[in-house]
MDTraj code that builds the backbone (N, CA, C; nanometers):
import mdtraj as md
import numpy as np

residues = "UNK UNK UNK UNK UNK UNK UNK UNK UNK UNK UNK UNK UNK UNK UNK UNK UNK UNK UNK UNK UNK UNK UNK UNK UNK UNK UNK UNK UNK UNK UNK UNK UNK UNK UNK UNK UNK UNK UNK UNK UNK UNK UNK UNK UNK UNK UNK UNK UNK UNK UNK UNK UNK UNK UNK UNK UNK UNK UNK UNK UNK UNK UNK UNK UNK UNK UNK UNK UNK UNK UNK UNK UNK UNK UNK UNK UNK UNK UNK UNK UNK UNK UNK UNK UNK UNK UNK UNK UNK UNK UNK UNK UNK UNK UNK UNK UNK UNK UNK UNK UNK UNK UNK UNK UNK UNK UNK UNK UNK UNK UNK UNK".split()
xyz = np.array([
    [-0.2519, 0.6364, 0.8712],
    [-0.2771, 0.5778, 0.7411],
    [-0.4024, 0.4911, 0.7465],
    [-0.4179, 0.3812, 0.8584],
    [-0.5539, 0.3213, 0.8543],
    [-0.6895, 0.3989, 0.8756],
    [-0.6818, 0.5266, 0.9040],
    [-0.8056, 0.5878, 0.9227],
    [-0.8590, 0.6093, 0.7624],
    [-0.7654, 0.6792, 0.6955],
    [-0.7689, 0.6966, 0.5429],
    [-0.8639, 0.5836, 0.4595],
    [-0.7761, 0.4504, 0.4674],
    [-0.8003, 0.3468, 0.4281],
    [-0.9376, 0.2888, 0.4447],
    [-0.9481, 0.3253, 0.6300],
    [-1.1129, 0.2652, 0.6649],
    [-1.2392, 0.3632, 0.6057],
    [-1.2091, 0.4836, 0.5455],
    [-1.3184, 0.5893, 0.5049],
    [-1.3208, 0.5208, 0.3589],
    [-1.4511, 0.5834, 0.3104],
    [-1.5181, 0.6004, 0.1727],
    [-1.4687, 0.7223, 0.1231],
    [-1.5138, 0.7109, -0.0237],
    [-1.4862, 0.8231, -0.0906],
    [-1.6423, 0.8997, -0.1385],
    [-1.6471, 1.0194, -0.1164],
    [-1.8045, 1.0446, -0.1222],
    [-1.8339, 1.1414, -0.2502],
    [-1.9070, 1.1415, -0.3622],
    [-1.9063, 1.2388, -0.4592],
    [-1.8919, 1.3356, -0.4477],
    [-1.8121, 1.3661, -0.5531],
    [-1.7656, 1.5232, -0.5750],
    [-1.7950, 1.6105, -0.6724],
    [-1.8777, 1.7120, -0.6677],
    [-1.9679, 1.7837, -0.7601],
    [-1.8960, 1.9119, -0.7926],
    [-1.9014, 1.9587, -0.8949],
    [-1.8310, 2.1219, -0.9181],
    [-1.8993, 2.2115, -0.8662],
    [-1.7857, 2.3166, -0.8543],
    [-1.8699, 2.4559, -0.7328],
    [-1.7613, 2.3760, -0.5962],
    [-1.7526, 2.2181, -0.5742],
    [-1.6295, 2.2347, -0.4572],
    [-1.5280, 2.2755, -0.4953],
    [-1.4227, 2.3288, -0.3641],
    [-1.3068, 2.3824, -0.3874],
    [-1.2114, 2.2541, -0.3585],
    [-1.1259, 2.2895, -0.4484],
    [-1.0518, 2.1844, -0.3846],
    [-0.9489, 2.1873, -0.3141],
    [-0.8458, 2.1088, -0.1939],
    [-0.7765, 2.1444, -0.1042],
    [-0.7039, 2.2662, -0.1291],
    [-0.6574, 2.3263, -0.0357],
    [-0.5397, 2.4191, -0.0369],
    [-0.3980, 2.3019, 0.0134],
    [-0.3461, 2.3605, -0.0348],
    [-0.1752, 2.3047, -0.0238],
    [-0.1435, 2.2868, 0.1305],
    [-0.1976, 2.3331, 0.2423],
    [-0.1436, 2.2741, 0.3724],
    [-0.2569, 2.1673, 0.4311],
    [-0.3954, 2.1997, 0.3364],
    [-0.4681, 2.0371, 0.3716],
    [-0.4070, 1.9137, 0.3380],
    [-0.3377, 1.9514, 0.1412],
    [-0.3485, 1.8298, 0.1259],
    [-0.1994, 1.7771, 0.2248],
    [-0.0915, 1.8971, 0.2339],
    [0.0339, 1.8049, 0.3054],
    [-0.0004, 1.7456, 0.4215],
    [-0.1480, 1.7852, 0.4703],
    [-0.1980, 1.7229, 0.6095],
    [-0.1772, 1.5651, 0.5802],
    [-0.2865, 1.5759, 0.4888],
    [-0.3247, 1.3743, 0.4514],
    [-0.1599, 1.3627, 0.4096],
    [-0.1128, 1.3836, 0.3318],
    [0.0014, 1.3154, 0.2602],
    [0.0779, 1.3025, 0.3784],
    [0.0781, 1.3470, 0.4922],
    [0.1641, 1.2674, 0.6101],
    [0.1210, 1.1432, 0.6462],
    [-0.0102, 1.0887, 0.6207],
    [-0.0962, 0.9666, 0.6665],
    [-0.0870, 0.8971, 0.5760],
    [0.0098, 0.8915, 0.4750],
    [0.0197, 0.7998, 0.3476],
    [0.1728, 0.7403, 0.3497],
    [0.1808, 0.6234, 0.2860],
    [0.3313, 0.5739, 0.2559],
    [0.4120, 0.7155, 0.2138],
    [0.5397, 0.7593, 0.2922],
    [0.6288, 0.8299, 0.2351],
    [0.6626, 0.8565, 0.0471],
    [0.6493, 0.7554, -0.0212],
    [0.6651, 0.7592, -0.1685],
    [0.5935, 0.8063, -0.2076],
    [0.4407, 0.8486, -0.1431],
    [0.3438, 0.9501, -0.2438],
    [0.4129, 1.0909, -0.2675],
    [0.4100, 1.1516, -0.3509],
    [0.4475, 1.2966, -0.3583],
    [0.3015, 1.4160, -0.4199],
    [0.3361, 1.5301, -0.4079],
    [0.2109, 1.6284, -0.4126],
    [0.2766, 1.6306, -0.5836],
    [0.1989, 1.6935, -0.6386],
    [0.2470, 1.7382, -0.7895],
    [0.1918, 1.8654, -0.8113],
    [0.2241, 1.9970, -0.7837],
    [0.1315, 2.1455, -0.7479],
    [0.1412, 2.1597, -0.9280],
    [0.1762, 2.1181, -0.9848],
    [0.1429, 2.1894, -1.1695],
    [0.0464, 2.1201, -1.2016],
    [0.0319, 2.0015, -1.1281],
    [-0.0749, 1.9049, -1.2360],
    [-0.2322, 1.9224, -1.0874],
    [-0.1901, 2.0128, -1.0116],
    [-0.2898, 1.9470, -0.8458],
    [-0.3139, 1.7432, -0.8412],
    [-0.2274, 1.7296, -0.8315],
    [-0.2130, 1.5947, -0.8440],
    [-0.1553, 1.4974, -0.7151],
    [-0.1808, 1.3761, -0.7013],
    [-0.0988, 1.3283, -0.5770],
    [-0.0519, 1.1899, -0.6631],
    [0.1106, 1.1459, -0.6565],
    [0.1541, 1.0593, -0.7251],
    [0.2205, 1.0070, -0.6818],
    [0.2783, 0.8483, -0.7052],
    [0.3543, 0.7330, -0.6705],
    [0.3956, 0.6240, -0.7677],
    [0.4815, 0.6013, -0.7610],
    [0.5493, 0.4863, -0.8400],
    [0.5657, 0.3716, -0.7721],
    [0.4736, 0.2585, -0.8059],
    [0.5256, 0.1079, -0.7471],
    [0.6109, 0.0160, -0.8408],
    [0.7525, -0.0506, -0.7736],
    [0.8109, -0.1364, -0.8746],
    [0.7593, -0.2669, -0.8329],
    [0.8039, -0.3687, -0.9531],
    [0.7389, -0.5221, -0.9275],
    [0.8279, -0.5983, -1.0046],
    [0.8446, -0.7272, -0.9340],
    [0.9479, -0.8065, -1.0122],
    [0.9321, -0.8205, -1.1667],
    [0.7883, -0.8127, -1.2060],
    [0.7589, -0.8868, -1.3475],
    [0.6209, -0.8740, -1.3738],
    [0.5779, -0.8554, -1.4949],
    [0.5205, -0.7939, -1.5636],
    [0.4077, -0.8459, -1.5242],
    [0.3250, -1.0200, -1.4673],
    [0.2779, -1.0916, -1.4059],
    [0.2473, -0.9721, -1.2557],
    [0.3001, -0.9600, -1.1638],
    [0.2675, -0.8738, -1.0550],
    [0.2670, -0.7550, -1.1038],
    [0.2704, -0.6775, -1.1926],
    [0.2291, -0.5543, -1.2339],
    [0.1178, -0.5495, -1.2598],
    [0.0458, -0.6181, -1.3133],
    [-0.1044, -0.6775, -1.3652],
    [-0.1728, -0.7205, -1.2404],
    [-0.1320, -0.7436, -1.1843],
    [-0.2126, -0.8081, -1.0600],
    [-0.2181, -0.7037, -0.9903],
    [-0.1047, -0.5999, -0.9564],
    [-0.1199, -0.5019, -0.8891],
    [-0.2412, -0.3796, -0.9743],
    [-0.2355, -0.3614, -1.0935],
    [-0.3124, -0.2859, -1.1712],
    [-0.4584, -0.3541, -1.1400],
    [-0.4411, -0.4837, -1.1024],
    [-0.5998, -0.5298, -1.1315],
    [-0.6762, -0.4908, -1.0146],
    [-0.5869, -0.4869, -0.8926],
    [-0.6422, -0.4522, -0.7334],
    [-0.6804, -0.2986, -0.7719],
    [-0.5691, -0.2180, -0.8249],
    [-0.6336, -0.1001, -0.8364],
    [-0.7502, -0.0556, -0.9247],
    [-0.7646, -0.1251, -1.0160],
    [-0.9073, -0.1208, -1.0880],
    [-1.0113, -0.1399, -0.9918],
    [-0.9865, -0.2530, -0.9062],
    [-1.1136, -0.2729, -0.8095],
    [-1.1567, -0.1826, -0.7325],
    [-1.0115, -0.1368, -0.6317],
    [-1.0457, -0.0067, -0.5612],
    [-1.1087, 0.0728, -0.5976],
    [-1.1350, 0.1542, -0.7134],
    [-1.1475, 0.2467, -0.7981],
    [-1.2784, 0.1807, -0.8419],
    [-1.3246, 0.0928, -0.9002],
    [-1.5207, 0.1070, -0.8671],
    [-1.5239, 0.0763, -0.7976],
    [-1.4686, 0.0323, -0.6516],
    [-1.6357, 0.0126, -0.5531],
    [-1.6156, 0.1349, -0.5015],
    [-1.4907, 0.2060, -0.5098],
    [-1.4736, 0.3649, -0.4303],
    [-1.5408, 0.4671, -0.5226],
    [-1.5804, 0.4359, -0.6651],
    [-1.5928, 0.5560, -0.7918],
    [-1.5290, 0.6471, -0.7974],
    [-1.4106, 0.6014, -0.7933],
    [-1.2808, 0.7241, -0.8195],
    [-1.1862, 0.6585, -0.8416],
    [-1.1259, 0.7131, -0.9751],
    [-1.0496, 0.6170, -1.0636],
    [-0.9232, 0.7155, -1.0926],
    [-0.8112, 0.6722, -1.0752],
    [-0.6664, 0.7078, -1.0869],
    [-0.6441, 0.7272, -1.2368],
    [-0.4984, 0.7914, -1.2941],
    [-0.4774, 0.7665, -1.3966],
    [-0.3592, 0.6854, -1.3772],
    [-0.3443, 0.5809, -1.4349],
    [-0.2267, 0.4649, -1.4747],
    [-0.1158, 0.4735, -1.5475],
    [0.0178, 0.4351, -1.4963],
    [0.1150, 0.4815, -1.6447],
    [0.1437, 0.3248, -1.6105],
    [0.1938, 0.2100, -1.6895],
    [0.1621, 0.0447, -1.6606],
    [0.2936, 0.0338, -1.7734],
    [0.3921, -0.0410, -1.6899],
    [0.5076, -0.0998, -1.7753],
    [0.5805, -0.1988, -1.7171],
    [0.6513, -0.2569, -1.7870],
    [0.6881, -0.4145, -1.7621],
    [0.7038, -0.4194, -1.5671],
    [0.7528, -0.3539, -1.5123],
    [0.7973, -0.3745, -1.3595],
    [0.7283, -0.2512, -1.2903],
    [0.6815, -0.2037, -1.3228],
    [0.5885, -0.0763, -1.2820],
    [0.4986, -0.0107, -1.3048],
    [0.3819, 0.0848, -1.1635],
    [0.3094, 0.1151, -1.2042],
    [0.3024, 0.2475, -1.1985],
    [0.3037, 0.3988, -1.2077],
    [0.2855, 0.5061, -1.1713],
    [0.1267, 0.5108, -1.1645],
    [0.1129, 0.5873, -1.0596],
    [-0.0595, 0.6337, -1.0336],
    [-0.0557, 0.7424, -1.0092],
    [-0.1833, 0.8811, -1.0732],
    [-0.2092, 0.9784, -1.0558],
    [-0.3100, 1.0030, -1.0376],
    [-0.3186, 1.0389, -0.9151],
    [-0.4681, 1.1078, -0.8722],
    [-0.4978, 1.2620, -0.8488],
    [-0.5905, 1.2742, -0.9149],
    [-0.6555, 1.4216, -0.9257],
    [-0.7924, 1.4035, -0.8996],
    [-0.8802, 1.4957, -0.8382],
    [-0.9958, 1.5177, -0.8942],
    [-1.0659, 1.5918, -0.9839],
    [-1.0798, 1.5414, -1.0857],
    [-1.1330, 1.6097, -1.2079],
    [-1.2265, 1.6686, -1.2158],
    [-1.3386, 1.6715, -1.1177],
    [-1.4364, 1.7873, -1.1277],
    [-1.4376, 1.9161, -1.0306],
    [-1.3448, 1.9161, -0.9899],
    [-1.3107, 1.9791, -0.9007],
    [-1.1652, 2.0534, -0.9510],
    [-1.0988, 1.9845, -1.0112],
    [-0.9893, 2.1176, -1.0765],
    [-0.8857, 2.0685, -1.0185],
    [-0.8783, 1.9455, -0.9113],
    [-0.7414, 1.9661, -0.7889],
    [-0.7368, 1.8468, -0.7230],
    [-0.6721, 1.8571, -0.5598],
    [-0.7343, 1.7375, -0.5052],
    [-0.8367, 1.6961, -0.4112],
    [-0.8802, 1.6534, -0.3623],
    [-0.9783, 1.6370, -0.2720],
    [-0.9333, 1.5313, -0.1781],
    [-1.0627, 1.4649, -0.0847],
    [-1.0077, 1.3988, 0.0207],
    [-1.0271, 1.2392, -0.0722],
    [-1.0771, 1.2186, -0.1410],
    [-1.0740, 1.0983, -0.2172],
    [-1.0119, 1.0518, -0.2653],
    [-0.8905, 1.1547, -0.3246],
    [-0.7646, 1.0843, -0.3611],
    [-0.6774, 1.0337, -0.2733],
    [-0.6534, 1.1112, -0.1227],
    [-0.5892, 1.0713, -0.0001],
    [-0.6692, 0.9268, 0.0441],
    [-0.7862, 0.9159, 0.0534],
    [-0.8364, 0.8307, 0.0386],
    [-0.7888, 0.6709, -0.0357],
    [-0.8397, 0.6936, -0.1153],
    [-0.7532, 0.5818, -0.2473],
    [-0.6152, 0.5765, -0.2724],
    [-0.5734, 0.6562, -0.2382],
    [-0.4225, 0.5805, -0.1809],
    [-0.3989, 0.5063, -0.0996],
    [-0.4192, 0.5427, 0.0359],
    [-0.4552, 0.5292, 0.1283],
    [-0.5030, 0.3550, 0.0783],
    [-0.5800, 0.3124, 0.0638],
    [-0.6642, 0.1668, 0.0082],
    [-0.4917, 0.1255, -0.0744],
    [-0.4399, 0.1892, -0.1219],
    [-0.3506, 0.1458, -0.2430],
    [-0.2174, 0.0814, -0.1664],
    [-0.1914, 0.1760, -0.0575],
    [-0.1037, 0.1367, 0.0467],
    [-0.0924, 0.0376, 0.1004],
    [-0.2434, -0.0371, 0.1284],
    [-0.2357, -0.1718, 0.1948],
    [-0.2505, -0.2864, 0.0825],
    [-0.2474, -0.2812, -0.0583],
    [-0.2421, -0.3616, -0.1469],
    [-0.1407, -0.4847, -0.1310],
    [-0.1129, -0.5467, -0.1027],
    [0.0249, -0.6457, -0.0868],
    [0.0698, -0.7038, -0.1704],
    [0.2220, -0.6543, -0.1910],
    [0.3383, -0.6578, -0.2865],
    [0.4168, -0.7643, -0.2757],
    [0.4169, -0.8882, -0.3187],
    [0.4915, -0.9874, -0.3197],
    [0.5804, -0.9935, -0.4357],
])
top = md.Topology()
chain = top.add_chain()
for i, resn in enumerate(residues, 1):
    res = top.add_residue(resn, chain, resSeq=i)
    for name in ("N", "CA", "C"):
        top.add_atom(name, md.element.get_by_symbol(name[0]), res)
traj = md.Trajectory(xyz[None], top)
């Protein structure tokens, strides 16, 4: 998981392919167990809970950060005690190593 974490995420231009299904279960072993693959959406997803609506926001705000200085931005589902995150890469059709990536960063966020 810390190798993930210590890499960048590097642009991704169309014309790449994006993983096949035994790359991405590669990375998704190097991630917190709660990520899951999503093969309808090519997606990689997780649900974080939080006592209160206060640490949900705080947790959303770390992930905003991640997401510009990395330039790769998740999609958010944000409600009173939780956050769902979905990562895809959108120019690419699927996933790539940037989303393993940014999880990866998301993993070491600290949940109080």
């Amino acid at each position: 998981m810390t190798e993930l974490a210590d890499r960048r995420c590097e642009p991704c231009h169309g014309g790449m392919a994006p993983l096949t299904r035994a790359a991405a279960d590669e990375l998704l072993l190097r991630l917190d167990p709660a990520w899951t693959l999503d093969d309808s959406a090519g997606s990689l997803r997780r649900e974080f809970s939080f006592r209160d609506f206060y640490r949900t926001m705080s947790f959303v705000n770390a992930v905003a950060h991640v997401a510009n200085i990395e330039d790769h931005h998740p999609d958010l589902e944000v409600s009173y005690g939780s956050c769902r995150v979905r990562y895809s890469t959108h120019a690419i059709g699927g996933l790539s190593e940037n989303d393993f990536i940014c999880a990866a960063k998301l993993d070491q966020i600290p949940r109080l």
